[in-house]
C-alpha positions in Angstrom: -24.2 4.0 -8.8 -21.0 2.2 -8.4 -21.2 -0.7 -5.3 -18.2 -1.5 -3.4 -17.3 -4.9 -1.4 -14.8 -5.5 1.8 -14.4 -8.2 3.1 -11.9 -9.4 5.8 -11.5 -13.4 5.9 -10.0 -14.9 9.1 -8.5 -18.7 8.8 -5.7 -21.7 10.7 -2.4 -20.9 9.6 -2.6 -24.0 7.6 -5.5 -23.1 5.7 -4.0 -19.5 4.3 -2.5 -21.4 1.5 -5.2 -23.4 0.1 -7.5 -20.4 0.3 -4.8 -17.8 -0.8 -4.9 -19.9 -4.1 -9.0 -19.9 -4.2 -9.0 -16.1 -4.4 -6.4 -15.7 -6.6 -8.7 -18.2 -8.8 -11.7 -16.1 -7.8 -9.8 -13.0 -8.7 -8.9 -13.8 -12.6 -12.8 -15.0 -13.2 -14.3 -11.8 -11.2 -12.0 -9.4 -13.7 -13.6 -10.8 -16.5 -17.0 -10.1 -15.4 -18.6 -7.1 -17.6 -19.7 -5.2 -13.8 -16.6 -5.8 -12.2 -14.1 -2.6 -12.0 -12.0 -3.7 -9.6 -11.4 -6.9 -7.4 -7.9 -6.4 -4.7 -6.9 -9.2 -2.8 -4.4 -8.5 0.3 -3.3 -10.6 2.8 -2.2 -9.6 5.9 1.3 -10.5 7.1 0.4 -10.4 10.9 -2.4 -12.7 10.9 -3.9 -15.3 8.9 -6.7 -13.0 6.9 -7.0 -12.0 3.8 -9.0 -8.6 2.8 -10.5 -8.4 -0.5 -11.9 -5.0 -1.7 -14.2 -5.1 -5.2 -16.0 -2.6 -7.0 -18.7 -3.4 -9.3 -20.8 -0.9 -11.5 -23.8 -1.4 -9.5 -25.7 -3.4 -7.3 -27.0 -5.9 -10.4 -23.4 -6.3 -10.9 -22.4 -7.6 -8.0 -25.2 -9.9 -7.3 -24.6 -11.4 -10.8 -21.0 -11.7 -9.7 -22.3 -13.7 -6.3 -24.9 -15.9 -8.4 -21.7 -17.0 -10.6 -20.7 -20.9 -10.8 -17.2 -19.5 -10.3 -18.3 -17.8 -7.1 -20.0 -21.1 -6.3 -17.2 -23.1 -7.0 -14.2 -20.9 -4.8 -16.2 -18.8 -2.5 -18.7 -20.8 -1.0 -17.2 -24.7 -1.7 -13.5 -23.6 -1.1 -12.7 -21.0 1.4 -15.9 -20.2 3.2 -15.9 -23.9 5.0 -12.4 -23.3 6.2 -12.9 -19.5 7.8 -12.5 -18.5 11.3 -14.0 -15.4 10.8 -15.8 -13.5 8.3 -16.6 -9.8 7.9 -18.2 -8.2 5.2 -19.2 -4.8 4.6 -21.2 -3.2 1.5 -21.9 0.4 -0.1 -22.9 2.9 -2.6 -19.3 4.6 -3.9 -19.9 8.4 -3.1 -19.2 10.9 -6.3 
């Protein structure tokens, strides 16, 4: 069943750029992953926060996605150290 990811990432003002960048990084490896049907980054123009939303063809999927050097590399050494704030939430994708 198809597994969705959002995630809402608070950070300083003069972080959003260096982490803007990082998921824009993360963004062009994730779409080349074979379980990965979608990957959205937004970031919203009233706060420092950026909300991704990803889709990946299953649950496998995704946790191949989060054992990834690229995930490694952007999520967890680049923009998780600088958050604020992190929420993330998971599902199924309902038929």
């Amino acid at each position: 069943m198809p597994y969705a990811v959002i995630a809402r990432y608070r950070c300083e003002p003069e972080d959003a750029e260096t982490i803007r960048e990082a998921l824009l990084r993360m963004r062009e490896h994730t779409r080349r992953e074979p379980g990965n049907l979608q990957y959205v980054v937004h970031a919203d123009t009233e706060d420092s926060a950026f909300i991704l939303y990803e889709q990946y063809v299953d649950r496998a999927a995704f946790d191949a996605h989060a054992a990834s050097g690229h995930f490694a590399e952007h999520i967890l050494g680049t923009v998780r150290p600088k958050l604020t704030g992190r929420t993330v939430r998971f599902g199924e994708i309902l038929p």
